[in-house]
C-alpha positions in Angstrom: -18.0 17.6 1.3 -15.8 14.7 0.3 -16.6 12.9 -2.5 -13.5 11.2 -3.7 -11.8 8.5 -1.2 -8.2 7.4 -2.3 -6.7 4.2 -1.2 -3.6 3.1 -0.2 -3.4 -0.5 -0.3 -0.9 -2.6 1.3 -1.2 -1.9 5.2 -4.7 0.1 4.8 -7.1 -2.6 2.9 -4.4 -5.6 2.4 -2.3 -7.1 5.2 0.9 -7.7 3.4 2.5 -9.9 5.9 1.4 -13.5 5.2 3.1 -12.9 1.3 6.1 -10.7 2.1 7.8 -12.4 5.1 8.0 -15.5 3.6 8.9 -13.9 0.3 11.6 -11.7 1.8 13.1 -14.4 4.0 13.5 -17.0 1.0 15.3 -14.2 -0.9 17.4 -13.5 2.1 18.5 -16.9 3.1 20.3 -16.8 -0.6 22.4 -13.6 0.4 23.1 -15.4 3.3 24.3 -18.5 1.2 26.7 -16.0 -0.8 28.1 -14.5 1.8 26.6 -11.4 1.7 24.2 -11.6 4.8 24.9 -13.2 8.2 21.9 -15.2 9.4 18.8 -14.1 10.1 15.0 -14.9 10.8 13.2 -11.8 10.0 9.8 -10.8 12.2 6.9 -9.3 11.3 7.6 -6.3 12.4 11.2 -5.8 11.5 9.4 -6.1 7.7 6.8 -3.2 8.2 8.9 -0.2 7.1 10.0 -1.9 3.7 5.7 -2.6 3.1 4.4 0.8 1.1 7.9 1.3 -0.5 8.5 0.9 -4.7 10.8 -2.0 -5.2 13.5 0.2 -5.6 13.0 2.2 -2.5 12.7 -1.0 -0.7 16.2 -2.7 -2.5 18.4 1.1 -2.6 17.9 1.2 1.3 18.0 -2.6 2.2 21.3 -3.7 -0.1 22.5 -0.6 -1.7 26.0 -2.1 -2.7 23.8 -4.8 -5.7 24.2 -3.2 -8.7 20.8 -2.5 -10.1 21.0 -5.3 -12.4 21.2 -7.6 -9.1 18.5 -5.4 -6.9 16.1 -5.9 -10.3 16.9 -9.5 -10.4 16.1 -10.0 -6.6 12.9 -8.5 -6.7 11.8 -10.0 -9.4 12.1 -13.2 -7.1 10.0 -11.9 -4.5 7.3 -11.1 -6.8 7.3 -14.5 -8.1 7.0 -16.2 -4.6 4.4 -13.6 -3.7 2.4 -14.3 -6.9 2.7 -18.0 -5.6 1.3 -17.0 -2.4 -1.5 -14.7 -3.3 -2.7 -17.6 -6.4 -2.7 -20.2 -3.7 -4.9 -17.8 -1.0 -2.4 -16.8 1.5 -3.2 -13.2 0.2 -5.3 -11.8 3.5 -7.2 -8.2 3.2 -7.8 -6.6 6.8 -10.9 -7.9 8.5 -13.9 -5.9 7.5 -11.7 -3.9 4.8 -13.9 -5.4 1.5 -17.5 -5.1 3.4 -16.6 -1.7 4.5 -15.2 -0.7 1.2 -18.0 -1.9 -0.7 -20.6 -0.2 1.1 -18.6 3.5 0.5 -19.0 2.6 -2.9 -22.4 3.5 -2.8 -21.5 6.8 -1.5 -18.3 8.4 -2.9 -15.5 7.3 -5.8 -13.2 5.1 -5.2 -9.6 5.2 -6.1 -6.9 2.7 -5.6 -3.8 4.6 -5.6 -0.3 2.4 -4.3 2.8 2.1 -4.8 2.6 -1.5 -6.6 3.1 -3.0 -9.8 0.7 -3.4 -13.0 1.0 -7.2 -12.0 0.7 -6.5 -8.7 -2.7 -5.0 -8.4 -4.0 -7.6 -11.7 -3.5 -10.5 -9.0 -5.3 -8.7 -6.4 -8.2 -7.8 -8.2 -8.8 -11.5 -9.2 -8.0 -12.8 -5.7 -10.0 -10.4 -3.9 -12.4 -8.8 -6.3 -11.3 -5.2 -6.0 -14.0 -4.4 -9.3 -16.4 -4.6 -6.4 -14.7 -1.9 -4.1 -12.9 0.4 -6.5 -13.8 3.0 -9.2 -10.3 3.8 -10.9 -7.3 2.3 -10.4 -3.5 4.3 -10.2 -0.2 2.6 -9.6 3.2 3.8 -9.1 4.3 1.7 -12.6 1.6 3.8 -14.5 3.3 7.0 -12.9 7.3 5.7 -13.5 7.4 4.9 -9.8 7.5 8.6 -9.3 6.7 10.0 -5.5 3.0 9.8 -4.9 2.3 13.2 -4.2 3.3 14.0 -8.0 1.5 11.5 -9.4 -1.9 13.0 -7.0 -1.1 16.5 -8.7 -1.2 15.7 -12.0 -4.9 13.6 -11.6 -6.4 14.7 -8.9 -8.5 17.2 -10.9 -10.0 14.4 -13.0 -12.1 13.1 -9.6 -15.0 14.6 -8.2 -14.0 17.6 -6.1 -13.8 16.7 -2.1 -10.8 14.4 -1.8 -9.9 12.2 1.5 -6.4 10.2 1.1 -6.5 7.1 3.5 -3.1 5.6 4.0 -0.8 4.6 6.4 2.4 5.4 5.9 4.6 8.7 5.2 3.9 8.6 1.1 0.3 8.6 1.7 0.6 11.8 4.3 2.9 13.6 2.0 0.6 13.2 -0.6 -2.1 14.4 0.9 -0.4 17.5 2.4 1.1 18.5 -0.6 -1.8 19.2 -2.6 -4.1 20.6 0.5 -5.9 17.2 0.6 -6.8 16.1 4.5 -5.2 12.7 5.3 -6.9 9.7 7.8 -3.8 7.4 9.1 -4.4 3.8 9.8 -3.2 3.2 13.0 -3.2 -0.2 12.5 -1.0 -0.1 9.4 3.0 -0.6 8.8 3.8 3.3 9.4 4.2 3.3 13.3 4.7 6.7 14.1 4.1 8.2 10.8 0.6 8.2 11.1 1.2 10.9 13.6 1.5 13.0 10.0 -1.8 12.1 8.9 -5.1 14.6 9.7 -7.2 11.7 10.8 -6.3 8.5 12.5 -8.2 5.0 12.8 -7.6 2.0 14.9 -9.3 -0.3 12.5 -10.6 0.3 8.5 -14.2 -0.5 9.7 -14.2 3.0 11.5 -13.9 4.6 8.2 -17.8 5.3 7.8 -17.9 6.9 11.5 -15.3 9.2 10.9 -16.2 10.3 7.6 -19.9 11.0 9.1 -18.3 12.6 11.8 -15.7 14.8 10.5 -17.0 15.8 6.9 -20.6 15.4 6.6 -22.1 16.7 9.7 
């Protein structure tokens, strides 16, 4: 029986789009004013496979030849512009994602568990309540941005036994699979064909409940 759901958080419950695009392209426009990037207007899609990455993951594959002074220094400014953007309510979670959320709270533990910042998840829980959704809280900073499916070894014994990892892209499936924990992929996420790792797959976060009374409690 499952009794612990972890949560991925940026393309599961949170659409990152509305803050990162805008973010990403202000940063980029200023390589481009150096010289070190020809122009470009970046989509939404061309975006999705740095969403779910640490900063440095995102900044080592994207512009590997900045020192790390300069990748530091440039993500730094995309935070600030995002924090603009999520204080001034551009911060969008997934339709249905906090109403479905909060009703499995009645039901099972719940555990935030992404990649993000201390600062990052501080302005999310005051923008969008997360106190109502979540029982614990795990970030990659609390973990030194180590891989997630180290950090899920070392506390996933401190949660009540039956574990369910809901994510949508390959960090989220890895973890899951490492430490014999079945996976549900959202389809609708930023991990394209990587959700064909997962266990479980769902077109939209409100199909959560179905699936879980489905698949694990019949």
């Amino acid at each position: 029986m499952i009794r612990t759901l972890f949560f991925d958080f940026d393309g599961t419950i949170h659409n990152a789009v509305p803050i990162y695009l805008p973010a990403l392209q202000e940063v980029y426009d200023e390589l481009v004013k150096k010289g070190m990037r020809p122009e470009k207007t970046w989509t939404e899609s061309e975006i999705f496979p740095f969403l779910g990455q640490t900063a440095k993951e995102m900044w080592d594959g994207f512009a590997p030849e900045l020192s790390d002074a300069e990748k530091e220094a440039y993500a730094e400014k995309i935070r600030d512009i995002e924090e603009g953007l999520i204080e001034s309510g551009h911060s969008k979670l997934f339709d249905g994602a906090f109403e479905t959320l909060k009703a499995l709270k009645n039901d099972y533990h719940m555990v935030f568990f992404s990649n993000c910042s201390n600062r990052y998840l501080n302005l999310m829980k005051k923008a969008h309540h997360l106190d109502d959704l979540f029982h614990d809280y795990l970030t990659a900073e609390n973990f030194a941005y180590q891989p997630k499916a180290k950090t899920l070894s070392m506390v996933k014994e401190y949660f009540p036994a039956g574990h369910l990892f809901i994510g949508d892209r390959h960090h989220d499936f890895e973890a899951g699979t490492a430490n014999g924990i079945p996976t549900v992929g959202c389809a609708y996420g930023f991990g394209g064909d990587e959700i064909d790792q997962a266990t479980h797959t769902i077109q939209t976060i409100t199909a959560l409940p179905a699936l879980l009374s489905k698949q694990f409690h019949q």
